[in-house]
C-alpha atoms as one frame of an Amber mdcrd trajectory, in Angstrom:
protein
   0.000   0.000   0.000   1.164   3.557  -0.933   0.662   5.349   2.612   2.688
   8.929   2.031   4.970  11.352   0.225   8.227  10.389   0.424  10.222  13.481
  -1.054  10.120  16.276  -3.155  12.527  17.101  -6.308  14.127  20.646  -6.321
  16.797  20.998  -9.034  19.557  23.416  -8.229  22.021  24.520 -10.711  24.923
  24.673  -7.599  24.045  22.321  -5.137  26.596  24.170  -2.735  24.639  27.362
  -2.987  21.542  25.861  -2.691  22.600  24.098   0.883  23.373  27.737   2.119
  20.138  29.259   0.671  17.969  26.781   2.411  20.052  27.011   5.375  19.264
  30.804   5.638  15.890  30.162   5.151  16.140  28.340   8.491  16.086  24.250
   7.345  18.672  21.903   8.416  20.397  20.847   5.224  22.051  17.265   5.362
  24.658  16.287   2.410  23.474  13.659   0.651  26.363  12.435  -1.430  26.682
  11.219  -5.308  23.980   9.197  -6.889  25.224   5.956  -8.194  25.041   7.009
 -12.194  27.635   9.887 -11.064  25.455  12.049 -12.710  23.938  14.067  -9.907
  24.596  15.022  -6.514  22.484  15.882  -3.352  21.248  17.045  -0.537  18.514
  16.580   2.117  15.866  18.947   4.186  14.362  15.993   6.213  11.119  16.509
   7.941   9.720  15.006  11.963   7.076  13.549   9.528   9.316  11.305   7.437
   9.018  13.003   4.332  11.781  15.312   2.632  12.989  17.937   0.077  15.521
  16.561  -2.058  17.549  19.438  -3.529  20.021  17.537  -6.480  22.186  18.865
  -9.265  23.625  17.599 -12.288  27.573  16.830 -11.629  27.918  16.819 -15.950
  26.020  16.667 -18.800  23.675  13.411 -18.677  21.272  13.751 -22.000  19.909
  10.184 -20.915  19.054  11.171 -17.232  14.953  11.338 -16.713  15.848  14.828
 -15.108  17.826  16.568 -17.665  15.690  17.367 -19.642  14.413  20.252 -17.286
  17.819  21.944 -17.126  16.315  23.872 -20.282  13.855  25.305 -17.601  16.004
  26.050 -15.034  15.706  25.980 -11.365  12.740  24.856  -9.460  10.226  21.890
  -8.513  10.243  18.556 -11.104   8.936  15.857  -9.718   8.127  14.051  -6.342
   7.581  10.219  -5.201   5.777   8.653  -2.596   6.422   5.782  -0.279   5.354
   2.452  -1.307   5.082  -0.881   1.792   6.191  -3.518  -1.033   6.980  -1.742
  -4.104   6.463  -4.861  -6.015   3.007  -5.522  -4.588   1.857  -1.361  -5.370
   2.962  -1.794  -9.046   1.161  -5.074  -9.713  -1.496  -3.143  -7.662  -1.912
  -0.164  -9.688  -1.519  -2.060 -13.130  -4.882  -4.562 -12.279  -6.270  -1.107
 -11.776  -5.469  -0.054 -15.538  -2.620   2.339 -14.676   0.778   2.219 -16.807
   3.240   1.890 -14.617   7.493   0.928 -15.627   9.732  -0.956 -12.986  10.704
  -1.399 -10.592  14.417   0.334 -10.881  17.056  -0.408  -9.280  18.968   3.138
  -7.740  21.148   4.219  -4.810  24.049   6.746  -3.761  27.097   6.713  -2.131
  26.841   9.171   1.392  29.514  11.180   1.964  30.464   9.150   5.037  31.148
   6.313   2.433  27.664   4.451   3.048  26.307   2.628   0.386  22.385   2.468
   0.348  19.942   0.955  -2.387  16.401   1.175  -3.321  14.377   0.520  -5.929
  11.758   3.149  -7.907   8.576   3.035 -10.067   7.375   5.379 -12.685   3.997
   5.922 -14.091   3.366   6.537 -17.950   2.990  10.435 -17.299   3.937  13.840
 -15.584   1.160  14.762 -13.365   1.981  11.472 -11.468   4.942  10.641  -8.681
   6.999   8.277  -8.752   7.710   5.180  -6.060  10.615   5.063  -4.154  11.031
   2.361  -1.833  14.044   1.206   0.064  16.428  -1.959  -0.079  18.621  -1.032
   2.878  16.863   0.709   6.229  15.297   3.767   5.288  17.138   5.324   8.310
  20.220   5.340   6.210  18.532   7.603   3.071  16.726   9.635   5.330  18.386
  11.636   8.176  16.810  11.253  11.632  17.456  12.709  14.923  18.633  16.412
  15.062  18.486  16.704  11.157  14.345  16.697  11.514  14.790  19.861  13.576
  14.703  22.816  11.773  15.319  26.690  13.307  12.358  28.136  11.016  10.267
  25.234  13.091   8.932  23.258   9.731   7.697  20.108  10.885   6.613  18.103
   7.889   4.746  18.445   4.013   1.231  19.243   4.155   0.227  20.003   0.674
   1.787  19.189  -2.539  -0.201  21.174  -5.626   0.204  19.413  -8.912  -0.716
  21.183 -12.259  -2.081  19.292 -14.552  -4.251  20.019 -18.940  -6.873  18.002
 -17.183  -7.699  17.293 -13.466 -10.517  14.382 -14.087  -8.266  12.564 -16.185
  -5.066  13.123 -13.970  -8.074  12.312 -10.551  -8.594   8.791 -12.592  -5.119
   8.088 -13.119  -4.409   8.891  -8.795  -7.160   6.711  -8.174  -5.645   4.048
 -10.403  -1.746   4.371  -8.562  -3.497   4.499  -5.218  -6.673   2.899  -4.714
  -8.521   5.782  -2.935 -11.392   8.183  -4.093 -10.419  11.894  -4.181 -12.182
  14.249  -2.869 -13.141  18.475  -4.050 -11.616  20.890  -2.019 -11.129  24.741
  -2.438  -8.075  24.456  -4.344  -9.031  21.396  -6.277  -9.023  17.566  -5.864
  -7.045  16.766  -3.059  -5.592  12.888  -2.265  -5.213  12.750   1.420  -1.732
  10.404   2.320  -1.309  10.387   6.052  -1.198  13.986   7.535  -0.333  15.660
   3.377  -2.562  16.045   0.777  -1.983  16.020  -3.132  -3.744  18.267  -4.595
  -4.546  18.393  -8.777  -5.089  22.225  -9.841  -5.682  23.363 -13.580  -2.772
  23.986 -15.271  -2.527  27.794 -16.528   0.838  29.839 -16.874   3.004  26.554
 -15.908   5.243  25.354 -18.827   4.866  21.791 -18.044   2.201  19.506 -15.797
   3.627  17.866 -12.745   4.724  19.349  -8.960   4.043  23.527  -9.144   3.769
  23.981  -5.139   4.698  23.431  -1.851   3.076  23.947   1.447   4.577  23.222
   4.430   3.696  22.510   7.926   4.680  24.069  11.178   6.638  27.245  11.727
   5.394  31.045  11.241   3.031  31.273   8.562   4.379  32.954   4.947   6.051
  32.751   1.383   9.387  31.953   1.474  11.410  34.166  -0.895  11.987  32.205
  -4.397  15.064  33.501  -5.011  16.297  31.437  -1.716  13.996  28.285  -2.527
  15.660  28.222  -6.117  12.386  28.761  -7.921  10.038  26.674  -6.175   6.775
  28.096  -4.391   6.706  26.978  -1.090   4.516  28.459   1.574   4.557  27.898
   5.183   1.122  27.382   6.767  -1.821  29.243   5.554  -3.015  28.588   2.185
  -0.985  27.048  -1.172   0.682  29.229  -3.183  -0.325  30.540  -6.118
């Protein structure tokens, strides 16, 4: 069963700057080390919820990496995945429910204290969807625990995720199909409730492309953090999503 988000995809042209940016914004930024591809490095801002913004760059050109592609558009927001129980069992899952689904994929990274850790990922057929990500070794050793979940600005977890999308019913089918649960209307659109976050599938207008547009997070005092810090991503704290 797919129970929660599992991280969030910023890309960062310097991963270096972005650590400080995020840092002055008032997370606690842990290095992440090289992805095993050598292709891309990261870092992590690791939530008391479990969940986490992963903030990566490219190390050199990679034409063939699922990612590149949005170096043409800069910084900002690309993609997210969730957490999956068995991985196996939640694709099989989602494809007797009619959903196109590829994998699973094997991945990993080296840390930088020389830790090896594994996982595998699934990846539905199209943009407005996330990912799976589920771990091979302890999920302790991708995601920092302990004082790294404590952050100055007092951000405690995710609690919405707004995804933009040419066509919300069809995009509300496909969720249903990759989780098993019924949607339901809310203000901002149709929001899929995992654990204490919410995905929520908005119209797509001025964005470029359909997938992730949004962050809101949970905990801390309420506002817009400044985009030029958050490398192009909209992320509010409290309140309402950004728009």
């Amino acid at each position: 069963m797919i129970t929660c988000i599992d991280h969030m995809v910023i890309l960062v042209r310097d991963l270096s700057a972005a650590i400080d940016d995020y840092t002055a914004l008032g997370f606690s930024v842990t290095p992440g080390g090289v992805h095993a591809d050598g292709a891309t490095h990261n870092a992590l801002v690791a939530f008391a919820d479990g969940s986490y913004l992963e903030l990566i760059a490219f190390r050199r050109e990679a034409p063939d990496h699922i990612w590149w592609r949005h170096t043409a558009d800069g910084e900002g927001l690309i993609d997210f995945a969730l957490l999956p129980d068995a991985i196996n069992e939640d694709v099989a899952a989602a494809r007797a429910r009619g959903l196109e689904i590829a994998g699973p994929f094997s991945g990993g990274r080296e840390r930088p204290d020389g830790v090896r850790i594994a996982w595998q990922t699934a990846r539905p057929a199209t943009p407005d969807l996330p990912f799976l990500c589920g771990d091979v070794t302890a999920r302790d050793l991708r995601v920092p625990t302990g004082a790294a979940r404590q952050h100055p600005n007092g951000v405690t977890g995710i609690a919405r995720v707004l995804v933009a999308t040419r066509n919300p019913a069809e995009s509300a089918a496909r969720y249903r199909a990759l989780l098993g649960i019924t949607g339901v209307t809310d203000s901002e659109g149709v929001a899929f409730p995992l654990k204490s976050s919410a995905i929520v599938l908005t119209t797509l207008t001025d964005q470029r492309r359909e997938g992730p547009c949004a962050l809101v997070l949970r905990g801390g005092a309420p506002g817009d953090l400044d985009p030029a810090r958050t490398h192009g991503t909209p992320i509010r704290i409290g309140g309402s999503a950004p728009q």
